[in-house]
N, C-alpha and C positions, 0 to 999 in steps of 0.2 A: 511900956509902950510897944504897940505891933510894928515888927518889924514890916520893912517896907514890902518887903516880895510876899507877905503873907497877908494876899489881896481879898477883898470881899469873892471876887470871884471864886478862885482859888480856894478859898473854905465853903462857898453852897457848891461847888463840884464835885469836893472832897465828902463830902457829906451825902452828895447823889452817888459818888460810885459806892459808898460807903453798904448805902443800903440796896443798892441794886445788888452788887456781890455778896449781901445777904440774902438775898432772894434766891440768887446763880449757884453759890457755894452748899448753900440749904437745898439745892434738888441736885447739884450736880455727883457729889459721891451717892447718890440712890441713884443715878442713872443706869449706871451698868445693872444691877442689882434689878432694877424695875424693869429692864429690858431685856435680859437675858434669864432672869429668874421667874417673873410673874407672868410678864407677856411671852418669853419662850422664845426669841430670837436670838442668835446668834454671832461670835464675838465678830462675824468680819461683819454683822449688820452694825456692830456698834462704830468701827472703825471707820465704814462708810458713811455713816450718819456725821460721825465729828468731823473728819475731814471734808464732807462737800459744804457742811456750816461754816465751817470758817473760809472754807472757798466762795460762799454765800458772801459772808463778811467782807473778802477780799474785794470781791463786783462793787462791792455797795461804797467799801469806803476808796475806792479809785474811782468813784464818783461822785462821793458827795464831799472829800476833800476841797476837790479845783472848783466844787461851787459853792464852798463857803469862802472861799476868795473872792465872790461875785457876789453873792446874793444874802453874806450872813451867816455869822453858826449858830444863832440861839436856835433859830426854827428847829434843826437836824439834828439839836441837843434833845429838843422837848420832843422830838418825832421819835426819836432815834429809842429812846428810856419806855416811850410809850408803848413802841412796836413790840421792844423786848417780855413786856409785860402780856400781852398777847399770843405770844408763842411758848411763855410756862406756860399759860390757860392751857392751849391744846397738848401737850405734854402730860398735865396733871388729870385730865379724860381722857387721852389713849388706851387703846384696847390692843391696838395693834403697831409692828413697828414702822410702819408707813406715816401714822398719826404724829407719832413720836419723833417722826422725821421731817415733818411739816411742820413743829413746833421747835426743834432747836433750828431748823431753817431761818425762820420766820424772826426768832430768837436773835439770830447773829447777821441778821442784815438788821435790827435795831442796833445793833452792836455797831455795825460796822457806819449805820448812816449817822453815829454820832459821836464815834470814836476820832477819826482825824480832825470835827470841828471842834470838839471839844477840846484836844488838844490845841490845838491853833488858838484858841480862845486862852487858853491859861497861857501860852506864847505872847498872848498879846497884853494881856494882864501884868504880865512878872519881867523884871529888867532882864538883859540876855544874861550876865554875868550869873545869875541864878535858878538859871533854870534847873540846874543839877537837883536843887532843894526843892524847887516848887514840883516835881514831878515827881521825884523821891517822898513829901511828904504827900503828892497827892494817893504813892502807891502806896504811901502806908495806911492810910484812912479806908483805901479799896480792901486792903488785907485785913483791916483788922472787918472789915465786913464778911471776909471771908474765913473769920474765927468763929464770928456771929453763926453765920450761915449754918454750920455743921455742929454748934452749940442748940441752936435751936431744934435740929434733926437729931440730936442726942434725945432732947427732951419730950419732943413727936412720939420717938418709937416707945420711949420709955411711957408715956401716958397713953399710949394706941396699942400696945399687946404688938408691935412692932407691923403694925399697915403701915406700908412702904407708903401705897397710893396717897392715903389719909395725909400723911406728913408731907408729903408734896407739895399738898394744897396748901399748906402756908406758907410757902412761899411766894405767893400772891399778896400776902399784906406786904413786907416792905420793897415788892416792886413796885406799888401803887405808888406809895411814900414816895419811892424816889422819882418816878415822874412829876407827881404835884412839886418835887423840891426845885423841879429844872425850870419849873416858870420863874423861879425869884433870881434867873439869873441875868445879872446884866449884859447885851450886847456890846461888840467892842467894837464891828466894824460900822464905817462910814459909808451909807451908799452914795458913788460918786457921779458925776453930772453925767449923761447923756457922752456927750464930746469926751469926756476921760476915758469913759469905758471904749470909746470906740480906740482911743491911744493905746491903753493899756492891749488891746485886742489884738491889733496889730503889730505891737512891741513885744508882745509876750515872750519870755524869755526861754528855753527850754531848763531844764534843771542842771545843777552843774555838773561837771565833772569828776570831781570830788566826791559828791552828795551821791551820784550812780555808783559809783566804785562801793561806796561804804555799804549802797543799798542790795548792792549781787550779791559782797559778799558775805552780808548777816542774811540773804533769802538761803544762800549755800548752805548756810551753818546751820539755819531751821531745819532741812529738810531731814535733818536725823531728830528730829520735836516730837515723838509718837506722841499723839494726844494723850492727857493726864487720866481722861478715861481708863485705857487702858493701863495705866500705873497701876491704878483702884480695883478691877478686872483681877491682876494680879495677886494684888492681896487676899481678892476674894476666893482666888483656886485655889494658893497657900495655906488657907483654914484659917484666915479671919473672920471676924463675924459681921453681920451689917453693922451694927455698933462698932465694931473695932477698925470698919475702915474708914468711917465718919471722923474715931478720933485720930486715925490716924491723920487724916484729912485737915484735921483741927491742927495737928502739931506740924506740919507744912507751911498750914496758913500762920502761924505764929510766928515761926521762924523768921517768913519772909517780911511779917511785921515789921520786927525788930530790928534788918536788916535791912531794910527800905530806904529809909532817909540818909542813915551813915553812907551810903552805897549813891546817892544823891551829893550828900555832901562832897564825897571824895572826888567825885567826876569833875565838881567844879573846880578843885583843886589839883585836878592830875588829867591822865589823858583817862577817855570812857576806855580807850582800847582796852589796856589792863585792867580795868573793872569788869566788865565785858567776859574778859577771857579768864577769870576766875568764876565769874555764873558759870562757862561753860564747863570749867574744872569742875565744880559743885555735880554738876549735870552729868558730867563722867562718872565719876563716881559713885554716883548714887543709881543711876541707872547699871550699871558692871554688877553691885551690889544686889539689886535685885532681882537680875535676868539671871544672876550665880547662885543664887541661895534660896533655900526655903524657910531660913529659921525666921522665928516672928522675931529673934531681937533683931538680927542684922535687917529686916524690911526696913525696923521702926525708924534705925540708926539710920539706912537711906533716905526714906521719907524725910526724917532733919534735914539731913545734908542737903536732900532736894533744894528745900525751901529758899534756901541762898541763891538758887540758881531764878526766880524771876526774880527775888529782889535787885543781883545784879546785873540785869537784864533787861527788863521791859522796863521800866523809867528809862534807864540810862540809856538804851536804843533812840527812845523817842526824844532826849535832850541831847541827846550826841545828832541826832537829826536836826533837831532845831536849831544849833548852833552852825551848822552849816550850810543850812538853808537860807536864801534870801528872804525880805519881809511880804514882801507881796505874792509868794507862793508858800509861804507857811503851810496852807492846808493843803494844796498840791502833793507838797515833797510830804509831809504827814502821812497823807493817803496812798499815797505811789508807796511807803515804805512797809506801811500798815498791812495793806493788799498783799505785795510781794509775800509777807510773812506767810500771812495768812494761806496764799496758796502754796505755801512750803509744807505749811501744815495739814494741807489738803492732802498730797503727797506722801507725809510719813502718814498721815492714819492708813491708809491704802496699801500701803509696803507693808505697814505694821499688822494692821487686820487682819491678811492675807496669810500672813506669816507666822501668824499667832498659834501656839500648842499649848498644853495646857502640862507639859515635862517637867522635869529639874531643873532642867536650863530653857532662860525662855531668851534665844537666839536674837529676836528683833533688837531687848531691850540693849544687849550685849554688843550687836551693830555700833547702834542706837549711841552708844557708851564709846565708843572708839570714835563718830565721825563728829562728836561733839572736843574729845578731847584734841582729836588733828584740827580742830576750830581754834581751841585755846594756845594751842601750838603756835599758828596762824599769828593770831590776832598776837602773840605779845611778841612773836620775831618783828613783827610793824610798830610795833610799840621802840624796840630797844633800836631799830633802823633809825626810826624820825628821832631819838635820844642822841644816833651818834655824830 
């Protein structure tokens, strides 16, 4: 028998990010690669391009959060997969890095106009007590699309004499898929009469106090997040091959598979803080590791270790959010927390770009590496505080 929290919703969601991040993960390690090697732009263009998209994202989902408390998520579900599909198109025809910049734009305001309602929508779906699981098993369904994704880019290069471009363009088929999948999804909110909304309008509450706190200090901790681009960047100055940063890409994504749901489980059963503040240890570590060294085993060994760092991380952010969120701002505090990230990561691609060499030691990652690990410091002295 299905267990209770493992909702209809909650499996076509899992299923849409499944195949969207087949689609994302399939062009995203050719990015740097397609941009800095074919098109001939440069790595602080790549740094500017990832951070103002996700600062893209941040705009979009601080506002389409607080209007799917008003108006509905499914619409900004099925907009949001759609748009995304849209901006690989111009992506996969760029000539130039401007184009290329107009497509992960484009990209990650679908991201972002569907990212806080969707979440709100599996919020409203799954009991509170399990949200740890139902966000953990949604991030595993997204990861293992992001094993897919660089599986199929394996297979691209290998049957295309290694056209970057060529293999690009498939990743147009399961972004298609996963928009058609976001129609099967059920609404969850109620639109309310006239006279309510104007109550609600006027009562509105601001968010809590608690909810702020948690929210400044996981935007602090991003702001040493150098985008994943430039991880891949890395491997590829170090003498990987485009194949080899694909698979390395694959064995990230694997990781975080596997460590998804347990890293779900435990939150519901402990505090997220210390869950939390072990991604961030993952994240030290593996970034020290790779800004230190040039051998291809210690990269591979950090790539691993990466991978633990979103599995205990981005679920558990966003259920460590929704448990302290009130129910009539779900998508609100979603989106006010989403955003924040997001422009934290706006932030480090810009530091990181900027700072980028192509040395022995690559400086940013090594920051990068310390202001992640004074995070985990942080977050588990708050941990053994609220213990004593």
């Amino acid at each position: 028998m299905m267990k209770r929290w493992l909702t209809r919703n909650l499996i076509i969601l899992t299923f849409v990010s499944l195949a969207q991040d087949a689609a994302s993960e399939l062009l995203y390690p050719l990015l740097p690669i397609l941009l800095t090697g074919v098109i001939g732009a440069a790595p602080v263009a790549l740094g500017l391009i990832e951070g103002c998209a996700e600062a893209a994202a941040g705009f979009t989902k601080l506002l389409t959060g607080g209007a799917s408390d008003r108006f509905g998520r499914k619409k900004f579900v099925v907009g949001g997969y759609s748009l995304a599909g849209i901006g690989k198109a111009f992506i996969v025809v760029a000539t130039a890095w401007p184009l290329v910049f107009l497509g992960r734009i484009t990209d990650r305001i679908g991201k972002g106009m569907r990212s806080a309602p969707r979440d709100a929508l599996i919020s409203d779906s799954v009991d509170g007590k399990d949200l740890g699981k139902a966000f953990g098993f949604h991030r595993t369904g997204d990861n293992i699309g992001a094993v897919i994704g660089p599986g199929l880019a394996l297979i691209g290069l290998a049957l295309l004499n290694g056209d970057v471009r060529a293999v690009a363009a498939w990743a147009l088929i399961p972004a298609i898929i996963s928009a058609i999948l976001t129609l099967f999804v059920r609404e969850t909110f109620v639109k309310p009469s006239k006279e309510i909304r104007k109550v609600v309008r006027a009562e509105r509450e601001p968010l809590s106090r608690p909810l702020k706190r948690t929210i400044a200090l996981l935007t602090l901790i991003q702001l040493t997040n150098i985008p994943d681009a430039l991880l891949l960047l890395r491997l590829h100055d170090i003498g990987f091959s485009t194949q080899g940063v694909v698979l390395a890409y694959m064995l990230f994504s694997a990781v975080t598979v596997i460590a998804a749901y347990p890293a779900g489980y435990v939150t519901d059963k402990f505090s997220p803080k210390i869950v939390y503040a072990f991604g961030l240890s993952a994240f030290a570590i593996a970034y020290y590791l790779l800004g230190s060294s040039q051998s291809h085993s210690v990269a591979i060994i950090a790539i691993a270790i990466y991978g633990f760092f979103p599995a205990l991380t981005d679920g558990v952010g966003k259920a460590w959010v929704a448990k302290i969120s009130e129910v009539d701002n779900r998508g609100r505090a979603q989106g006010v927390y989403q955003a924040c990230m997001s422009f934290a990561v706006l932030g480090a691609g810009l530091w990181g770009g900027l700072a980028w060499s192509k040395g022995a030691f690559q400086i940013p990652l090594i920051i990068a590496a310390l202001g992640a690990f004074a995070g985990a410091v942080t977050l588990a002295a708050m941990h053994l505080k609220n213990r004593a």
